[in-house]
C-alpha positions as CSV (number, residue, x, y, z in Angstrom):
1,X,-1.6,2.7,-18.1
2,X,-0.7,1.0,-21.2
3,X,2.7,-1.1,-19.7
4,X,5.0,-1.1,-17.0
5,X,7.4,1.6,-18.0
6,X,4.8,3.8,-18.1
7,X,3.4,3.3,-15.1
8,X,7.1,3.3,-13.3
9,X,7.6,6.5,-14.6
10,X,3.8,8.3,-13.8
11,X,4.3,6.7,-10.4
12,X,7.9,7.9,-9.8
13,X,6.6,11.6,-11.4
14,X,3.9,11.6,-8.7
15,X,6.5,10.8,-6.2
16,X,8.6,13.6,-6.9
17,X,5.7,16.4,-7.3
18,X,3.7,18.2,-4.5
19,X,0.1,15.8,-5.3
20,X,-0.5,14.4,-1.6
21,X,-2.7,11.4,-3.3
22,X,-3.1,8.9,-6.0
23,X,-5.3,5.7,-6.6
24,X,-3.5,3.1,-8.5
25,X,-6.3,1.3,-10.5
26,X,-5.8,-2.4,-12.0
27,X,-6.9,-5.6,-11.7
28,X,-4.1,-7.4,-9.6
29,X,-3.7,-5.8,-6.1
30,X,-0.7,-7.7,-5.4
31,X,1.3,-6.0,-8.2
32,X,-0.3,-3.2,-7.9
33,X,1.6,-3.0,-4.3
34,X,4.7,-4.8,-4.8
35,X,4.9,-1.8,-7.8
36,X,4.2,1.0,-5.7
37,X,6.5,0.2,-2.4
38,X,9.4,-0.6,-5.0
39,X,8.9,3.0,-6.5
40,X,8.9,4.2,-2.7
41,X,12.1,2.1,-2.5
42,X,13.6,4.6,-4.6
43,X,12.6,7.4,-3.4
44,X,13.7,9.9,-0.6
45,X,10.5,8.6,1.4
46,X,11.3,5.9,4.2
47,X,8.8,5.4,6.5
48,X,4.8,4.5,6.1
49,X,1.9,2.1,7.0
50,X,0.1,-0.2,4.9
51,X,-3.4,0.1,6.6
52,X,-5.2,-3.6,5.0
53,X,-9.3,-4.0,5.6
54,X,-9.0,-7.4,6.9
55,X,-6.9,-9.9,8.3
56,X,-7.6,-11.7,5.5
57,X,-6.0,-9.0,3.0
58,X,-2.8,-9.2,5.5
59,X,-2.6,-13.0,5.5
60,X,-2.6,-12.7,1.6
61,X,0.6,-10.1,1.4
62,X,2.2,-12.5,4.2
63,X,1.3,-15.7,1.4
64,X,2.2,-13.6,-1.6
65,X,5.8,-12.8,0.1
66,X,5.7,-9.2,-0.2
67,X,6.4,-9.0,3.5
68,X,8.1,-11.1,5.6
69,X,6.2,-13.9,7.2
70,X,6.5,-13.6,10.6
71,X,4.9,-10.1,10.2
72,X,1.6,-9.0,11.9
73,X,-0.1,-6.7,12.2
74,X,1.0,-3.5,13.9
75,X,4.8,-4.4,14.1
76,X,7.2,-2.2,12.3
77,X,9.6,-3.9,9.9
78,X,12.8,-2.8,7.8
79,X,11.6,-4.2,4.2
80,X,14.9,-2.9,2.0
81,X,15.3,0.6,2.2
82,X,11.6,0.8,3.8
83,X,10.1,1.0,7.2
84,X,7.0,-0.3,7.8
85,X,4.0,-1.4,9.5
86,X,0.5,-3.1,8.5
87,X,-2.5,-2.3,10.5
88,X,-6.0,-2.5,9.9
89,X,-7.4,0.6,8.8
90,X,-11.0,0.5,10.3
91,X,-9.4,0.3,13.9
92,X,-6.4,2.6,13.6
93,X,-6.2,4.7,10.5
94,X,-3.4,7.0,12.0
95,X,0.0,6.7,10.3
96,X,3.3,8.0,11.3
97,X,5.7,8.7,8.4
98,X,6.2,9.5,4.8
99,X,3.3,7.7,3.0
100,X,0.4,5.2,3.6
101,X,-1.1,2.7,1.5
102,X,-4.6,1.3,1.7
103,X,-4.8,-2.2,0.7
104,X,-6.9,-3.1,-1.4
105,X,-7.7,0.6,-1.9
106,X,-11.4,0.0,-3.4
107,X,-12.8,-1.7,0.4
108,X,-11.5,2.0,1.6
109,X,-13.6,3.6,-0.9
110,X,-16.5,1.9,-0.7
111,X,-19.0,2.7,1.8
112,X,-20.8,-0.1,3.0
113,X,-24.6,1.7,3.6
114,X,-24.1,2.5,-0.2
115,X,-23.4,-1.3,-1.2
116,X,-26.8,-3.4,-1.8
117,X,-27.1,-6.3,0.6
């Protein structure tokens, strides 16, 4: 995507169409998700999981404020119009609800037998 209105308005299309996935490339994760759970703030969806890789992914949307800091993982949360829980997706990939985001998204794609040592 070439800015942030155009983005915002791919994003809200996809929302609002029958697709089922989408990868958000970029290079900043953070506002990558802070991006896509304020489009889901607008929309009719409500409930979803942010499955994380690693502790260490969830400590850094705790430290980057984008959910609450007494959060771990596991609990659900109200964030705005949201509910929410963070898990880690390699022990519990299930989700109940309207969407789920993986975080970052390319540790989900990756495979690690495929990645040299």
């Amino acid at each position: 995507m070439h800015n942030k209105n155009e983005f915002n308005k791919k994003l809200k299309d996809f929302i609002g169409s029958d697709k089922r996935m989408a990868v958000v490339k970029g290079y900043i994760n953070e506002y990558k998700l802070t991006t896509v759970l304020r489009a889901l703030n607008n929309s009719d969806y409500t409930k979803g999981t942010i499955h994380t890789s690693s502790i260490g992914n969830l400590k850094q949307i705790v430290d980057n404020r984008i959910i609450p800091k007494n959060k771990t993982q596991n609990t659900i949360f109200k964030l705005s119009n949201l509910t929410l829980e963070v898990n880690l997706y390699e022990r519990n990939t299930i989700y109940h609800g309207d969407f789920a985001i993986y975080y970052p998204v390319e540790s989900a794609l990756i495979i690690e037998t495929d990645t040299p040592r």
